[in-house]
C-alpha positions as CSV (number, residue, x, y, z in Angstrom):
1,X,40.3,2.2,7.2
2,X,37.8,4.7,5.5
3,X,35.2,2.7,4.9
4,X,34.1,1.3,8.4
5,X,34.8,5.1,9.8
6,X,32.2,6.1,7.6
7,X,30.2,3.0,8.5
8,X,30.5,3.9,12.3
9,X,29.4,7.9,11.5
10,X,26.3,6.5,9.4
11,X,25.3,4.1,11.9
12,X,25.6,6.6,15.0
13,X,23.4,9.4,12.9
14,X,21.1,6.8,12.3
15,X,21.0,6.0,16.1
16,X,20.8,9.6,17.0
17,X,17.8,9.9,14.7
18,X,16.0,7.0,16.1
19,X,16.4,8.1,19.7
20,X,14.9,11.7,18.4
21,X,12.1,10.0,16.7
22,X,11.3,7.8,19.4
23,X,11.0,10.9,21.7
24,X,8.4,12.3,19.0
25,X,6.5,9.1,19.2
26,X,5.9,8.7,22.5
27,X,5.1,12.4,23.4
28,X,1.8,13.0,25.4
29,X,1.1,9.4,25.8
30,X,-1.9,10.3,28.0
31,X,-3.3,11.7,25.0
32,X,-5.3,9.4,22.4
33,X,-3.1,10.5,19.1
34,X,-6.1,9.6,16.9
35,X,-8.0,12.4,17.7
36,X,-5.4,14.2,16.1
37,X,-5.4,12.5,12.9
38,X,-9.0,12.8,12.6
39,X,-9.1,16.9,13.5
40,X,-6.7,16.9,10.6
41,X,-8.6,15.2,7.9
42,X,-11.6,16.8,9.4
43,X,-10.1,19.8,8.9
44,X,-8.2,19.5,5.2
45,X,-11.5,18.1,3.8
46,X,-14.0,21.5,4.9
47,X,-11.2,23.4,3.8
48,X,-11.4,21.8,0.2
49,X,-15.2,21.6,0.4
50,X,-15.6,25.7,1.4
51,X,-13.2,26.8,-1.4
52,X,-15.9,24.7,-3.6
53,X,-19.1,25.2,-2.1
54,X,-18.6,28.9,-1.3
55,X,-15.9,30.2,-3.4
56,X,-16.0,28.3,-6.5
57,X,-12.4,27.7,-6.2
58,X,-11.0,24.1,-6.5
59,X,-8.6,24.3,-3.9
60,X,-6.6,20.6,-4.7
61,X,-4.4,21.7,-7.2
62,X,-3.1,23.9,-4.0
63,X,-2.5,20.9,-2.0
64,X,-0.7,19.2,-4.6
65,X,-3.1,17.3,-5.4
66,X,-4.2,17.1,-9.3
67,X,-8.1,16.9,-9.5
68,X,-10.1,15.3,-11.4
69,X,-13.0,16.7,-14.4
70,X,-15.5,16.0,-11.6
71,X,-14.9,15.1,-7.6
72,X,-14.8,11.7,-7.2
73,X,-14.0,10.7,-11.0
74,X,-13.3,7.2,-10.5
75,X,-16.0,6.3,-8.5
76,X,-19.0,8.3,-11.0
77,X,-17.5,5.3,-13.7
78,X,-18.3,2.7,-11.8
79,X,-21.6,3.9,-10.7
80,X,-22.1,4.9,-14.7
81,X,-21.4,1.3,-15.2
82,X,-24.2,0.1,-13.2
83,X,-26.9,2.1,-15.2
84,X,-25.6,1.1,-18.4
85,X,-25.7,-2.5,-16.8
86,X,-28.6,-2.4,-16.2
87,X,-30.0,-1.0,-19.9
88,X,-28.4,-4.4,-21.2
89,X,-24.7,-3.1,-22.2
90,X,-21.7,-4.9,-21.2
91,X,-19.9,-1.8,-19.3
92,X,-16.2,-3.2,-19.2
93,X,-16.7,-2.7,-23.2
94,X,-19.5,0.0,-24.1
95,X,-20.5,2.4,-20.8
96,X,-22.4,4.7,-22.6
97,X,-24.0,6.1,-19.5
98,X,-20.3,7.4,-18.1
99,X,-20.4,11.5,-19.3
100,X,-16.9,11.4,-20.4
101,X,-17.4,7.6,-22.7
102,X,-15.0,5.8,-20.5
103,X,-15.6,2.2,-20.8
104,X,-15.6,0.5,-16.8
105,X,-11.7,0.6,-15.7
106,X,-12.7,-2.0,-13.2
107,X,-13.4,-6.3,-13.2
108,X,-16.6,-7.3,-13.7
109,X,-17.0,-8.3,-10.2
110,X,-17.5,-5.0,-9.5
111,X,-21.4,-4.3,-11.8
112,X,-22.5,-7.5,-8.8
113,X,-22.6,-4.1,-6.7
114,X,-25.3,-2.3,-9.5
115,X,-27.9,-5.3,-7.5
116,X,-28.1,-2.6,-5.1
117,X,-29.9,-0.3,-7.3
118,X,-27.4,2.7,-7.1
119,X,-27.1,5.3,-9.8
120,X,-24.5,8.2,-10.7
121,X,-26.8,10.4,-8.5
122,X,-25.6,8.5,-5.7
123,X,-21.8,9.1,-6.8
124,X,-21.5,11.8,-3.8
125,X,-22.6,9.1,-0.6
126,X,-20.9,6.4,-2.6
127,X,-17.5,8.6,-2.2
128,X,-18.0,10.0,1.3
129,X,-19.0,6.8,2.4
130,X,-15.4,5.3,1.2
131,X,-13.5,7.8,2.1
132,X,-15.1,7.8,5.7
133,X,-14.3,4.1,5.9
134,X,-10.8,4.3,4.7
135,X,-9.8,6.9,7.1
136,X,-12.0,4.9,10.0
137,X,-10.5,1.4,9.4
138,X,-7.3,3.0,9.7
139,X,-7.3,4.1,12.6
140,X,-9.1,0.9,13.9
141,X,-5.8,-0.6,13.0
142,X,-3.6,2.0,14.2
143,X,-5.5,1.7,17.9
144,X,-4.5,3.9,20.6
145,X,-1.4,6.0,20.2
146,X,0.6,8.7,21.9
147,X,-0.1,12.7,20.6
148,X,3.1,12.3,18.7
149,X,2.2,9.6,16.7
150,X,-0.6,10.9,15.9
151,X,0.7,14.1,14.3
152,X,2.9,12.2,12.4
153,X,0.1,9.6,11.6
154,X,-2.0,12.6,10.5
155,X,0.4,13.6,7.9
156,X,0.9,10.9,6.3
157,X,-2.6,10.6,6.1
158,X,-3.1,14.5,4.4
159,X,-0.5,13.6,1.7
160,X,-1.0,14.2,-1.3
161,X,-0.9,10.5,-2.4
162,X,-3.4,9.6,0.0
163,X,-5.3,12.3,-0.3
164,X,-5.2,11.9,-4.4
165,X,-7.4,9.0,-3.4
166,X,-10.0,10.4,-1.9
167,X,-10.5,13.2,-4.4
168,X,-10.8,10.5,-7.3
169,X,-12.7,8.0,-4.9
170,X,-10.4,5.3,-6.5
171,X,-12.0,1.9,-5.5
172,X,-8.6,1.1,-3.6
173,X,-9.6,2.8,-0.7
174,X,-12.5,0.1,-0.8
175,X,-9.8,-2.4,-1.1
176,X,-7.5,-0.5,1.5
177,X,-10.9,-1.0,3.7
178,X,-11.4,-4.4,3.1
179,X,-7.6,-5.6,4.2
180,X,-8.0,-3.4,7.2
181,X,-11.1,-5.5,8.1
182,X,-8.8,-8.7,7.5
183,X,-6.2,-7.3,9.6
184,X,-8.5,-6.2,12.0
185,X,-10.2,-9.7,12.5
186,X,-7.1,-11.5,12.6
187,X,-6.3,-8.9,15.9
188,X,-9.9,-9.4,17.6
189,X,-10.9,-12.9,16.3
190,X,-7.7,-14.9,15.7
191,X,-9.4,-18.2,15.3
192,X,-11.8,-17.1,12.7
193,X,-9.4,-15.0,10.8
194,X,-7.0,-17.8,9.8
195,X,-9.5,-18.8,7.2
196,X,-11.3,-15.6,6.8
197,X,-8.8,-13.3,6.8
198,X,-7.0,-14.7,3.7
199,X,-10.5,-14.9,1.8
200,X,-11.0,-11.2,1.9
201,X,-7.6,-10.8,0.7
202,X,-8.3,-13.0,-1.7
203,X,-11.9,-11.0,-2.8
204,X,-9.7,-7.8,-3.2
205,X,-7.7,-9.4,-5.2
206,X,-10.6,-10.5,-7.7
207,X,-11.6,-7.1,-8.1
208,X,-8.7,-5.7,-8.7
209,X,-5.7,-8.1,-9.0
210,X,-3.0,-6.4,-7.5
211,X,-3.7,-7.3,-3.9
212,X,-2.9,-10.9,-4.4
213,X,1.0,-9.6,-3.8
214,X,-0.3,-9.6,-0.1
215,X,-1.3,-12.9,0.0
216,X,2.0,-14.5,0.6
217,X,2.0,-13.0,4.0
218,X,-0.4,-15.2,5.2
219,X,1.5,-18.3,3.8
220,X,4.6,-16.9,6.4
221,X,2.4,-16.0,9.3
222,X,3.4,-19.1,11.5
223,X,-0.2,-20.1,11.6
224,X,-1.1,-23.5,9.9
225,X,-4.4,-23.1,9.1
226,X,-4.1,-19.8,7.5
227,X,-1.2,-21.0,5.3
228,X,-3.0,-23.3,3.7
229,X,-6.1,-21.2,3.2
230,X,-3.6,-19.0,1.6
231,X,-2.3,-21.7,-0.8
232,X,-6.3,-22.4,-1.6
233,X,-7.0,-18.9,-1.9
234,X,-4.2,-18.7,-4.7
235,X,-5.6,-21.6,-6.4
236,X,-9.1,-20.1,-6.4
237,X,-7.6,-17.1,-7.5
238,X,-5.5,-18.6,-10.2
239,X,-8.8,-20.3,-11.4
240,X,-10.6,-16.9,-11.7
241,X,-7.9,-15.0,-13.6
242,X,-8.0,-18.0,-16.5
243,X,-11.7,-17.7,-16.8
244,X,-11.9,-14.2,-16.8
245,X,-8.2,-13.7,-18.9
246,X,-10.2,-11.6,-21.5
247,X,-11.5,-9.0,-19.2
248,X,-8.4,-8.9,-17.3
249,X,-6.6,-8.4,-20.4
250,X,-8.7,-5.6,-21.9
251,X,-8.8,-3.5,-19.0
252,X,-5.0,-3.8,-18.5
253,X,-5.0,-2.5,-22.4
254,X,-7.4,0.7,-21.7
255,X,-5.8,1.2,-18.4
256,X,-4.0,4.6,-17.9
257,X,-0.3,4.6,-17.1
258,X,1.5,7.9,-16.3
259,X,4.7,9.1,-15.1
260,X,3.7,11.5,-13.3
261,X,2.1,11.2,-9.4
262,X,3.1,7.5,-10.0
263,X,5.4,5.4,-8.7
264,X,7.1,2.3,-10.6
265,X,10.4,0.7,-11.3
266,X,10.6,1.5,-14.7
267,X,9.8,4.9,-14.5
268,X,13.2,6.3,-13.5
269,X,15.2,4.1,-15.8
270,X,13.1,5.3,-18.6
271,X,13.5,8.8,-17.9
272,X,16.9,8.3,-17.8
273,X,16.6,6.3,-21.1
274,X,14.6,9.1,-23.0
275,X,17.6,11.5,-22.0
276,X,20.8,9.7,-23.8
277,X,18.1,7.4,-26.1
278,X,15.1,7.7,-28.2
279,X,12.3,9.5,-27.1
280,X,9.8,6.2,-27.4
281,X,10.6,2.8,-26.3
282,X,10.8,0.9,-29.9
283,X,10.9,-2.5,-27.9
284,X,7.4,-4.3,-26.2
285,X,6.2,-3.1,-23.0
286,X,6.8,-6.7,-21.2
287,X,10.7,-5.8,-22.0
288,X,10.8,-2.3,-20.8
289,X,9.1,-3.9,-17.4
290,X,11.7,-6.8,-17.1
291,X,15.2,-4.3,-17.9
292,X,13.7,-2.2,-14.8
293,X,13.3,-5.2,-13.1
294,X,16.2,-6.5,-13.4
295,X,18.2,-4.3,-11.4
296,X,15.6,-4.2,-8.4
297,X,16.1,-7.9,-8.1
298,X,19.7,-7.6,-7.6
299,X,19.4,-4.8,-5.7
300,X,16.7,-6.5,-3.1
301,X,19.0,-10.0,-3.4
302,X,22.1,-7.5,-2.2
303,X,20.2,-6.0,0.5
304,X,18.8,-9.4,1.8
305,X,22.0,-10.7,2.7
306,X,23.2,-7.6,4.2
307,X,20.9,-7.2,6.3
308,X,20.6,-10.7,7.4
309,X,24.5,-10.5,7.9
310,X,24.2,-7.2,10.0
311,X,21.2,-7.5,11.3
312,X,20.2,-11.0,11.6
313,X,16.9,-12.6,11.3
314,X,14.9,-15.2,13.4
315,X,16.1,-17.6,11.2
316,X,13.8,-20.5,12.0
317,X,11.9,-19.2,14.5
318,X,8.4,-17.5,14.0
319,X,6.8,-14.3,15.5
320,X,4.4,-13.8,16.7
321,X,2.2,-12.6,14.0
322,X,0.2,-9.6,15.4
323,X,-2.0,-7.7,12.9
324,X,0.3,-4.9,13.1
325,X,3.2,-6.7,11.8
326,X,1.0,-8.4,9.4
327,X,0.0,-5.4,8.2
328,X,3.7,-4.5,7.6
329,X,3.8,-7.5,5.7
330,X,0.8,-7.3,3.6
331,X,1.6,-3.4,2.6
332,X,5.2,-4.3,2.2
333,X,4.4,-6.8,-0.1
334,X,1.6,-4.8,-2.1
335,X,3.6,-1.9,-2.9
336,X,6.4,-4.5,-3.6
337,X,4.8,-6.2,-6.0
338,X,3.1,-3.0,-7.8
339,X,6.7,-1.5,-8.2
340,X,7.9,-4.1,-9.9
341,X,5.0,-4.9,-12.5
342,X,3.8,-1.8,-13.4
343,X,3.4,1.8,-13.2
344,X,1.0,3.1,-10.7
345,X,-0.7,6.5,-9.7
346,X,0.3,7.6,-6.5
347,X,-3.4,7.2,-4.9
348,X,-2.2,3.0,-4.3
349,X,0.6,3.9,-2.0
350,X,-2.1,4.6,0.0
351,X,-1.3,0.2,1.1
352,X,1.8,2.1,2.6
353,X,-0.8,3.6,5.7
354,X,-0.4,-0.5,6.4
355,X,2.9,-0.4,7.6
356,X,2.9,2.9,9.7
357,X,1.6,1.1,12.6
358,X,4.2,-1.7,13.1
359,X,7.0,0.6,12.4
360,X,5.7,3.3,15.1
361,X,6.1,0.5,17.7
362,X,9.6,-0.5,16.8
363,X,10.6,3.0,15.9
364,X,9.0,3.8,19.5
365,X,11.4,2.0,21.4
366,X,14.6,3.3,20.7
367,X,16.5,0.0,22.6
368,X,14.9,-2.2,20.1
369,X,17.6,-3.5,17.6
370,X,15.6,-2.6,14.5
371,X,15.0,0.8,15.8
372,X,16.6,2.6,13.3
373,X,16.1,0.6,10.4
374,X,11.9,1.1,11.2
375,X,12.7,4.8,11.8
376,X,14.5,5.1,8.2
377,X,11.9,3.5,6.7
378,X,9.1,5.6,8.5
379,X,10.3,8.9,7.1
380,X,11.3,7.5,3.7
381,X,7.4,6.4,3.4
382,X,5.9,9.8,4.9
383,X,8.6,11.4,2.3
384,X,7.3,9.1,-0.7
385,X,3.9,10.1,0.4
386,X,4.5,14.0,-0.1
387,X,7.3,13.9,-2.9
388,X,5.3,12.6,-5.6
389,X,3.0,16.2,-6.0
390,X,6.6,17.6,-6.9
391,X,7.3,15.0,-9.6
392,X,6.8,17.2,-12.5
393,X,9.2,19.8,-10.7
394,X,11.4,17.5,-10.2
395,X,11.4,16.0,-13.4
396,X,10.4,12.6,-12.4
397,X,13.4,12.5,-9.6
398,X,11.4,11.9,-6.8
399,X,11.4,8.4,-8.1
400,X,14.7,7.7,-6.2
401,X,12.4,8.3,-3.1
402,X,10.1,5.2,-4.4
403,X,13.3,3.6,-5.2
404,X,14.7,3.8,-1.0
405,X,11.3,2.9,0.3
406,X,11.4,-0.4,-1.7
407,X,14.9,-1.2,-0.5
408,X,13.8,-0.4,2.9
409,X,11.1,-2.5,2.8
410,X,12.8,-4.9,1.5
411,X,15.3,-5.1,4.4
412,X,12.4,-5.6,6.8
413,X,11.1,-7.9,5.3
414,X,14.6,-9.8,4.9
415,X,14.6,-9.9,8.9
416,X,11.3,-10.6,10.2
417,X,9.9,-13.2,7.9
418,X,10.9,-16.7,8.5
419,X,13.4,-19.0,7.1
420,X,11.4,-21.1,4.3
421,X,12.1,-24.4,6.6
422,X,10.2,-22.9,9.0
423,X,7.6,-22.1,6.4
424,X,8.1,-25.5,5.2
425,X,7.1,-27.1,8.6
426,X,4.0,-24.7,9.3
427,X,2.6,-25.8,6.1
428,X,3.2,-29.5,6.4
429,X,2.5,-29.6,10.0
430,X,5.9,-30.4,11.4
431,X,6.4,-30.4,14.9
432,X,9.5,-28.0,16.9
433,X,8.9,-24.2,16.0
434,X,10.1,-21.9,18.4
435,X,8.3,-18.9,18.6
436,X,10.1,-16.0,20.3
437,X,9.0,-12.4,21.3
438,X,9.9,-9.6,18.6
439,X,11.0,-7.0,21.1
440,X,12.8,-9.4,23.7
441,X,13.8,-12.2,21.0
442,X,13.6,-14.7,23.6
């Protein structure tokens, strides 16, 4: 008799919450919210550049936000790389031109960018000008919103996660760009975007692996044609990563893992490990990877058929796959898939900013029966984008927050992609799905 008392308590805070949050949301409608989020990043950024420019006073740190040995680390290596390409060095292996000797932490695909005849002297415009488009595509995909949304849009995007990525200039926000644009044409050129929308995904993936994870979304989408460019795309991609196995195995060898500001599944069992165990892992990494593993599956196999028992699904049925609930999927399935495989710094749950806008529009409308669930999962994500600049404070317990968000994103996923017959049938070309509205279901 406990139990569902406490079930009923849960679930009514929950609903309480969502109807607050969906009040929040829809505040000021009259008012475009993304003129909000860009007076805030306008504003963060000229405070950071006038402590540097003026002050000589690096003001990150303050923000929670570790800096690099020079603003915009990550991309100066890459342009680095292009000089010494072009002096006849292979970069990925000797980059003699990077000031701190750092061989190229990208794939080769990457040095067919030195054609345009850019230099380390053009680190600065490089930066800005990624940076600019990350924060630009976003809010192409975010669209018009309410003043409320777009406060709490704006701080997600000021987090120190996201904002870890534009100090480094980390060539995911390129990558964050270049899914946008896919997401972006699938909304505004549906017809085209079936094939092309999968390719870019595709080209992301080739220069940095990782976004393949968001492939799969396309294979669920309801939409023939771009499930089986899908399919070829992970063909074509399976193709690349044999002929270029070397490189990608030598830059997963000099690439730096941390525990802190990073996120990972293995992180918080190994912490707990080093505390009863050994301080070093005697076994190989591939085994330290799979025991954290392990337990995500089960957990993400329990929470599938909870949810699907509570909440339901549309079984066989497809929705209709706007490119806000694609990008749901696609940033679902990218931080999924990086959480599982490998330790990551913070700056790549940037793919979260994906999600936001789907789960405003649910979370918006408090009568929608996965209200709560998107509202959960849209404070859970903001949280994970702030928490990780305490990590060392907490000593590596803000993982648990990493740990909720996966769960959560799990669930949704559990209940809004098809049933694999239905997948089955979109591939093959059956005839008989059903599409329904997501907010009406009929």
């Amino acid at each position: 008799m406990i139990a569902p008392e406490r079930e009923t308590t849960a679930e009514r805070r929950a609903s309480k919450f969502a109807r607050w949050l969906s009040r929040l949301l829809t505040w000021r409608s009259s008012v475009d919210g993304r003129w909000v989020v860009a007076g805030a990043v306008i504003v963060y950024l000229s405070f950071v550049a006038t402590g540097r420019l003026l002050w000589g006073v690096d003001l990150w740190p303050f923000l929670g936000v570790p800096s690099g040995p020079s603003l915009f680390f990550d991309a100066r290596n890459l342009t680095a790389a292009w000089e010494s390409s072009r002096l006849g060095y292979d970069p990925l292996y000797v980059n003699p031109r990077d000031p701190w000797g750092r061989p190229l932490m990208y794939l080769r695909p990457w040095l067919l960018l030195g054609a345009l005849g850019l230099d380390q002297s053009h680190t600065i415009i490089v930066g800005i000008v990624l940076v600019t488009a990350m924060f630009a595509s976003f809010m192409a995909l975010a669209g018009r919103v309410p003043l409320g949304t777009g406060v709490v849009l704006a701080f997600a995007v000021c987090s120190p996660a996201v904002m870890l990525a534009v100090e480094r200039a980390n060539m995911d926000i390129a990558l964050f760009s270049l899914i946008s644009i896919a997401l972006l044409v699938w909304r505004t050129i549906p017809r085209v975007a079936a094939a092309v929308s999968p390719m870019l995904v595709m080209v992301a993936a080739m220069a940095k692996l990782y976004p393949i994870f968001g492939l799969p979304a396309f294979v669920v989408a309801g939409n023939r044609t771009a499930a089986r460019a899908a399919l070829l795309c992970s063909a074509v991609f399976a193709v690349y990563c044999i002929y270029s196995l070397k490189d990608i195995v030598h830059v997963a060898h000099i690439a730096t893992q941390g525990e802190l500001f990073s996120y990972g599944a293995r992180i918080l069992p190994a912490h707990l490990y080093h505390q009863v165990g050994a301080d070093r892992w005697a076994g190989p990494a591939a085994l330290k990877q799979l025991l954290a593993a392990v337990p995500l599956g089960c957990l993400a196999l329990a929470i599938v058929v909870r949810v699907r028992g509570r909440v339901g699904s549309w079984g066989t049925k497809l929705l209709p796959m706007t490119a806000t609930l694609l990008g749901l999927h696609v940033g679902a399935l990218i931080y999924l898939g990086t959480f599982v495989t490998a330790n990551n710094f913070d700056y790549r749950l940037v793919f979260l900013l994906l999600t936001l806008p789907q789960l405003v529009e649910w979370a918006a409308v408090s009568e929608h029966r996965l209200s709560s669930l998107a509202a959960t999962a849209l404070l859970s994500i903001v949280t994970l984008l702030w928490v990780g600049s305490l990590s060392e404070r907490l000593h590596l317990w803000d993982e648990l927050a990493s740990w909720i968000v996966a769960g959560e994103l799990t669930a949704l996923l559990a209940v809004t992609v098809p049933s694999l017959s239905s997948v089955r049938r979109t591939v093959l070309g059956d005839s008989g799905v059903i599409r329904v509205d997501p907010v009406t279901n009929s």
